[in-house]
NUKOLPA-139078 format. One line per 2 residues: their letters; for each residue x, y, z of C-alpha. Coordinates in Angstrom, 3 decimals. Layout:
<nodes>
A) X,Y,Z; ...
</nodes>
This chain:
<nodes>
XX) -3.480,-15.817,15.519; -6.933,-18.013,16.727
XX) -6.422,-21.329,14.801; -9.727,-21.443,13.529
XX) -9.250,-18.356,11.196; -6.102,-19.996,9.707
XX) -8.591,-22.653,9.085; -11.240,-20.877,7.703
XX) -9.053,-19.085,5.209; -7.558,-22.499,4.472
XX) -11.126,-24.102,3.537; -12.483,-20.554,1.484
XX) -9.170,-21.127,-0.668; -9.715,-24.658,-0.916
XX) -13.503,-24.119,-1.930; -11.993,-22.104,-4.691
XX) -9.212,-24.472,-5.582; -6.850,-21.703,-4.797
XX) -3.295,-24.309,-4.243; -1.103,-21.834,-2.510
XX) 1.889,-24.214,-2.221; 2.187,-23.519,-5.799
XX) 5.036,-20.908,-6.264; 3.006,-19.452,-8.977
XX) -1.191,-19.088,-6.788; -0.431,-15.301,-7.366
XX) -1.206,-15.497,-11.459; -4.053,-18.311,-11.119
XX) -6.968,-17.972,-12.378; -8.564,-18.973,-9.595
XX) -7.110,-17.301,-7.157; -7.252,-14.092,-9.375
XX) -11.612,-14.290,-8.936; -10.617,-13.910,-5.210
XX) -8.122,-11.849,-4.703; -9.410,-8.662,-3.041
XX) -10.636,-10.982,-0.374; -10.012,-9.677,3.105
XX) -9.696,-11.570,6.032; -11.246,-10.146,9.159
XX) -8.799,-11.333,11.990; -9.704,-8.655,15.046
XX) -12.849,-7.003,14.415; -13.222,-4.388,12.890
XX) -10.000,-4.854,11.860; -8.836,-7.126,8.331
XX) -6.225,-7.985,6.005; -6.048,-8.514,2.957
XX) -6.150,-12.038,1.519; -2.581,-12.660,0.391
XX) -0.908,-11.044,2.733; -2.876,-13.571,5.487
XX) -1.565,-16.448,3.607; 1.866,-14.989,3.699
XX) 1.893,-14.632,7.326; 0.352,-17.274,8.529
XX) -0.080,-20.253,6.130; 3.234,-20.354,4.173
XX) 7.053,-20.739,5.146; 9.526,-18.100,5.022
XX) 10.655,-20.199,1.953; 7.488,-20.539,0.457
XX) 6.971,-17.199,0.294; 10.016,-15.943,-0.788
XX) 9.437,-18.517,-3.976; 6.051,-16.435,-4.721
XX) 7.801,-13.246,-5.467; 9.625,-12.438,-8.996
XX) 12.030,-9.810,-7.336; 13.770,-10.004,-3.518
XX) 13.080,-5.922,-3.465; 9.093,-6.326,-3.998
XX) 7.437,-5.246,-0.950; 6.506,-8.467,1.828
XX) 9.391,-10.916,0.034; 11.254,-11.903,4.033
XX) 14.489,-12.714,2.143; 17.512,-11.601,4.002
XX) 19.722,-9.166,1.935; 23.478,-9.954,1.151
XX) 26.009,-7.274,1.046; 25.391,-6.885,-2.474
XX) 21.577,-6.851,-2.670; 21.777,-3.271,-1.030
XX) 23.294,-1.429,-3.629; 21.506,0.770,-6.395
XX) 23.415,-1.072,-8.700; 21.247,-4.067,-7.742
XX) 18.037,-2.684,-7.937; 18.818,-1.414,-11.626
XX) 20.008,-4.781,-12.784; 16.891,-6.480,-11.212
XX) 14.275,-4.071,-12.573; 16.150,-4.698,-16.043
XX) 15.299,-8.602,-15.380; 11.941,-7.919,-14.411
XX) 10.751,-5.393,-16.906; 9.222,-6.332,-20.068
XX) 11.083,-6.367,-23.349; 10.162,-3.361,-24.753
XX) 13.168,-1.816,-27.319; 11.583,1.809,-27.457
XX) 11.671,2.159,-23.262; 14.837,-0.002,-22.823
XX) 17.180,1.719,-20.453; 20.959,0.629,-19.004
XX) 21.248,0.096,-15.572; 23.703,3.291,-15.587
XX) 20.214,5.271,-16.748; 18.607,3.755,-14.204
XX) 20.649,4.329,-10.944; 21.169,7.945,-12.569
XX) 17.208,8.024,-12.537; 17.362,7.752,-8.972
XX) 20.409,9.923,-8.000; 19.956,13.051,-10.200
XX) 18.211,15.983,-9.433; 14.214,15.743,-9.739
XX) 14.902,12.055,-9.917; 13.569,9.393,-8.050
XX) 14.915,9.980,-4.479; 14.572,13.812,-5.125
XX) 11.028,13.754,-5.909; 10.461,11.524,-3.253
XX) 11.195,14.067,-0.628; 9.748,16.927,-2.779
XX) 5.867,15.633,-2.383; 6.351,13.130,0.312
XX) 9.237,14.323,2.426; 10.532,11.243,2.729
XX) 14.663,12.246,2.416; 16.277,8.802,1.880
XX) 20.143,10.452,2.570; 18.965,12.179,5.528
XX) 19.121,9.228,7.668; 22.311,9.206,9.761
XX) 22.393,5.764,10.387; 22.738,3.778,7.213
XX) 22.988,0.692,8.641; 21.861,-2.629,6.408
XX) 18.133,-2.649,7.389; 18.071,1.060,6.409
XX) 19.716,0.080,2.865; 17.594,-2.928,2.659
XX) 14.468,-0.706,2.762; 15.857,2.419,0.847
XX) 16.483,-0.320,-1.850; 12.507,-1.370,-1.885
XX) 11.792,2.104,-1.659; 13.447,2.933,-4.514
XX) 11.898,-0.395,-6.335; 8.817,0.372,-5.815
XX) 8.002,3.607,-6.266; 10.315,2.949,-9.720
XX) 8.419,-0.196,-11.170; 4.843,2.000,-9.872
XX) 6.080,4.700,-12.096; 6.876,2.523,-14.807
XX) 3.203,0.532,-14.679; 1.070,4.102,-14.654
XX) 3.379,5.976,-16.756; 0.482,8.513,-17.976
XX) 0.421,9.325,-13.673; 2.462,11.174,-11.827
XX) 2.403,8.331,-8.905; 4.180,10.712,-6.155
XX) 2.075,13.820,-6.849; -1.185,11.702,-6.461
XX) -0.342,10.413,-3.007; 0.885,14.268,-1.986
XX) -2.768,15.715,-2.347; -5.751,13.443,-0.738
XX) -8.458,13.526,-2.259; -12.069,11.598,-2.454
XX) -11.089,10.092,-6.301; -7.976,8.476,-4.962
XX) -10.001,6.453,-2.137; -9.831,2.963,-2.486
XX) -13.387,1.422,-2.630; -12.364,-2.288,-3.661
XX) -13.891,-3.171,-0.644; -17.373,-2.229,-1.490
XX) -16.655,-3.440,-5.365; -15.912,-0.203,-6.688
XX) -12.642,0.778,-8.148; -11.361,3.589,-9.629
XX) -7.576,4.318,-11.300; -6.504,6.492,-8.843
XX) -7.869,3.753,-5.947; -5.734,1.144,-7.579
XX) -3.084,2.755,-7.292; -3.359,3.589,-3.532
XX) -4.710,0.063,-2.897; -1.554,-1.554,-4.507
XX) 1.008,0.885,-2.371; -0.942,0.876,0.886
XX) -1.113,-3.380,0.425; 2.539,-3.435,-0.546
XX) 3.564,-1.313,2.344; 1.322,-2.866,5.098
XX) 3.257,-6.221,4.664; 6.513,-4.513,5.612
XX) 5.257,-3.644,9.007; 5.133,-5.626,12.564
XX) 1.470,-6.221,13.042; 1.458,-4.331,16.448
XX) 2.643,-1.188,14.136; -0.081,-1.864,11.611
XX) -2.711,-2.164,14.233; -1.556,1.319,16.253
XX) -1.584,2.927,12.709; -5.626,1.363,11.944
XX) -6.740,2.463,15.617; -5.329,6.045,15.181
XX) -6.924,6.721,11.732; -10.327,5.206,13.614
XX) -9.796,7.781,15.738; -9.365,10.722,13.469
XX) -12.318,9.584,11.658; -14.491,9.456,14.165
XX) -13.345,13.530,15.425; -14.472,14.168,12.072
XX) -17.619,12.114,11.884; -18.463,14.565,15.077
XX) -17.313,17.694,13.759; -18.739,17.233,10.612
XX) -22.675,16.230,12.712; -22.118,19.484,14.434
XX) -22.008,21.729,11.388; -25.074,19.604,9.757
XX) -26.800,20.795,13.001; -25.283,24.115,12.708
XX) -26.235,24.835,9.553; -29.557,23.012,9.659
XX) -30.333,25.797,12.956; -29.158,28.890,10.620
XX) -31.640,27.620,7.645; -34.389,27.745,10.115
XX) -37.458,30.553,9.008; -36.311,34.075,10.333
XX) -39.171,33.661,12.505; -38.531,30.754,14.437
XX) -35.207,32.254,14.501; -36.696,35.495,16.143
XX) -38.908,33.616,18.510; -36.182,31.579,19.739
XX) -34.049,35.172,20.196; -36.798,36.625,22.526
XX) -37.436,33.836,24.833; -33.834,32.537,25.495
</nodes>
């Protein structure tokens, strides 16, 4: 990473008196106003604001402090033996969650909620295919991530309760787009902005930029497909005459 963009970032957050050696930058105000910023770091390609400041202007330490849970997506710390049971992701979503007597569960309820049929793991593979006991090799970097697998998608059920998280990201559509970019947002887009952020910081950055160059590559088949039917259908609207003419001469 060029220096001078570690700099810039570092003098746009200072502007804003964003301090983000304090644990807590996350829930500023401050920081907060300027958030969605994205930094571009290989043009056309960006990232967003906090995960830039993760990689490349805190400690490892620094950033684990910023987190309120080791399972939350982009926290580095390194799993113990413990950490990477089911058990442990119920008892820390129990210390995370709000107090809230009428929703208040027992972390028995809530490994069961992931284990039992059209629970968590189940529906996982039922509109994402992702099979989390398919995996032969369950090694501890495949229980670290099966464990914030399970926390997320959990807690993201939990904060939209009135939507069905899993079935929105199984059928694409134009209302689940995230527009934050361009300052518009809709439900749906939060949603997909918050997963697609929380996942991105998980992966090597030479993953993450094969992933952006294939998708910019899809879109621009379909950007061509999609100016050859406007032409298409722009010919076919043509007056029958002109149509005619253009019959007899060819």
């Amino acid at each position: 990473m060029s220096y001078i963009f570690e700099k810039n970032a570092e003098a746009f957050l200072s502007s804003h008196n964003v301090d983000i050696h304090n644990h807590y930058y996350k829930s500023s105000e401050n920081y907060l106003k300027v958030k969605d910023t994205r930094i571009v770091i290989n043009s056309p390609y960006s990232m967003p604001l906090e995960e830039f400041i993760e990689r490349y202007l805190l400690s490892e330490q620094e950033v684990i402090k910023t987190y309120e849970s080791i399972y939350e997506m982009g926290n580095p710390y390194k799993f113990d033996d413990k950490d990477c049971e089911d058990i442990a992701v119920a008892e820390e979503i129990i210390l995370n969650e709000p107090v809230d007597k009428e929703s208040e569960k027992t972390i028995e309820e809530i490994v069961n909620n992931f284990v039992r049929p059209r629970g968590l793991i189940d529906r996982l593979n039922t509109y994402l295919g992702i099979d989390l006991e398919s995996f032969p090799n369950k090694d501890k970097k495949y229980k670290r991530e099966r464990c914030k697998i399970l926390y997320l998608f959990y807690t993201l059920e939990k904060k939209y309760a009135h939507t069905n998280v899993l079935m929105l990201l199984s059928n694409p559509s134009m209302e689940n787009i995230d527009n934050s970019f361009i300052g518009m947002q809709t439900h749906n887009g939060e949603i997909i902005k918050l997963i697609k952020e929380s996942l991105e910081k998980e992966l090597p950055l030479a993953t993450k930029e094969k992933i952006k160059k294939d998708i910019a590559r899809i879109s621009k088949t379909w950007d061509a497909v999609m100016e050859n039917a406007y032409y298409l259908m722009d010919f076919m609207y043509e007056p029958k005459s002109r149509i005619m003419y253009t019959q007899i001469i060819s």
